[in-house]
C-alpha positions in Angstrom: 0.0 0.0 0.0 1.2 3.5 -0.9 1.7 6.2 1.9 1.2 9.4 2.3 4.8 10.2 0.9 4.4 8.5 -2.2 1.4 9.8 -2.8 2.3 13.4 -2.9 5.5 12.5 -4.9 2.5 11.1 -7.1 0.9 14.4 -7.2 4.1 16.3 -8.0 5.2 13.6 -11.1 1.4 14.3 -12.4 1.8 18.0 -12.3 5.0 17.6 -13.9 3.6 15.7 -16.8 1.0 18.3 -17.2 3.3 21.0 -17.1 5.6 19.5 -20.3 2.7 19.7 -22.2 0.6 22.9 -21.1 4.0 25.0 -21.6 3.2 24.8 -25.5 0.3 27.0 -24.7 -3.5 27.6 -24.5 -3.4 27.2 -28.2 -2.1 23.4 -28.2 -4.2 22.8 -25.4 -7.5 23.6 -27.4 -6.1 22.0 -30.9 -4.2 19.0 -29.5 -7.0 16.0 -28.8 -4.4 13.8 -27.1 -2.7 17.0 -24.9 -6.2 17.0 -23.6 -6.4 13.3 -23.1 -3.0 13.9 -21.3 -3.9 16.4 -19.1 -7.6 14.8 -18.3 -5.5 11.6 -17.8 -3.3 13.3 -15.2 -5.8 15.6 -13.7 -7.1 12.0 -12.4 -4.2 10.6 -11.1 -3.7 14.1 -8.3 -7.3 13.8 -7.6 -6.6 10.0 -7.5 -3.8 10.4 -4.9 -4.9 13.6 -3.1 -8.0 11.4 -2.3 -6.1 8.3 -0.8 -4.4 10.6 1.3 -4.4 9.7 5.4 -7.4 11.6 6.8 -4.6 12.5 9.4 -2.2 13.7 7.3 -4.9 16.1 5.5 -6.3 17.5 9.0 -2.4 18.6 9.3 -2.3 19.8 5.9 -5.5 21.6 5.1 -3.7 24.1 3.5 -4.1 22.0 0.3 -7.7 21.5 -1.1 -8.1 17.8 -0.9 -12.0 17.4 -1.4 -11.8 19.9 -4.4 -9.2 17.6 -5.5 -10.5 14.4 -5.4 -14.1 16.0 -6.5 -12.6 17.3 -9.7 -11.1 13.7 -10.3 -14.7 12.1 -10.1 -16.0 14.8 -12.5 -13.5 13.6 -14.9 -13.9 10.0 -14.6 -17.2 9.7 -14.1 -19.1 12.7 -16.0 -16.5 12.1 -19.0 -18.7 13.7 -21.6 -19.6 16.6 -19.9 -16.1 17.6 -18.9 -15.8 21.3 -19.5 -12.5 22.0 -21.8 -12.1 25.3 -20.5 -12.9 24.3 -17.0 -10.0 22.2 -17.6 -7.1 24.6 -18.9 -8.1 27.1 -16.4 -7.5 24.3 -13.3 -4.3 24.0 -15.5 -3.1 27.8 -16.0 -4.7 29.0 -12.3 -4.2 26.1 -9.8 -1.7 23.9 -10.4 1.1 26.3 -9.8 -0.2 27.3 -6.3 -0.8 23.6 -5.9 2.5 22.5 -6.4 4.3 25.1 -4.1 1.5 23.9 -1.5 3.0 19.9 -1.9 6.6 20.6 -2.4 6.3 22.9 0.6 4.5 19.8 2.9 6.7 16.8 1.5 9.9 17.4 3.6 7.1 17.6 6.4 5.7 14.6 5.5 9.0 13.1 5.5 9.6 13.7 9.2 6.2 12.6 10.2 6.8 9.3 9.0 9.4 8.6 10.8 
């Protein structure tokens, strides 16, 4: 079973594999099918992992918006046809910076609590 660390390094290798792809721009994003399919795709897996987080761990970290998280990643998976494309790049372009500075800030944290 995964633990709390690993799942945040999950988090952070997702928002990595976003990030190759949404530095090509807005433009990509809208006129790439399979950019889309790769961001949806990783999008997931943080909602995925933010969601399999320790209740524990996330009362000590509720800086970081797991519910939204893990909400967004049921919208994806499970209302697939309705998924807002839009919706999607602005998650990309307006949260996943701030989201990133909020894990990398909490994983040396994490490390030291589970020990």
């Amino acid at each position: 079973m995964r633990d709390d660390q690993e799942r945040l390094l999950d988090i952070l290798e997702a928002i990595a594999r976003i990030e190759k792809y949404a530095a090509r721009g807005r433009s990509a994003f809208e006129q790439e099918e399979l950019v889309q399919i790769w961001t949806v795709h990783y999008l997931q897996v943080i909602g995925e992992a933010a969601a399999k987080i320790s209740k524990e761990f996330k009362l000590r970290h509720s800086e970081v918006a797991w519910a939204r998280l893990a909400t967004m990643r049921n919208i994806l998976v499970h209302e697939y046809f309705a998924v807002d494309v839009e919706e999607v790049w602005s998650a990309v372009e307006n949260d996943l910076a701030d989201l990133k500075t909020k894990i990398q800030a909490i994983l040396p944290g994490s490390q030291r609590d589970s020990s």
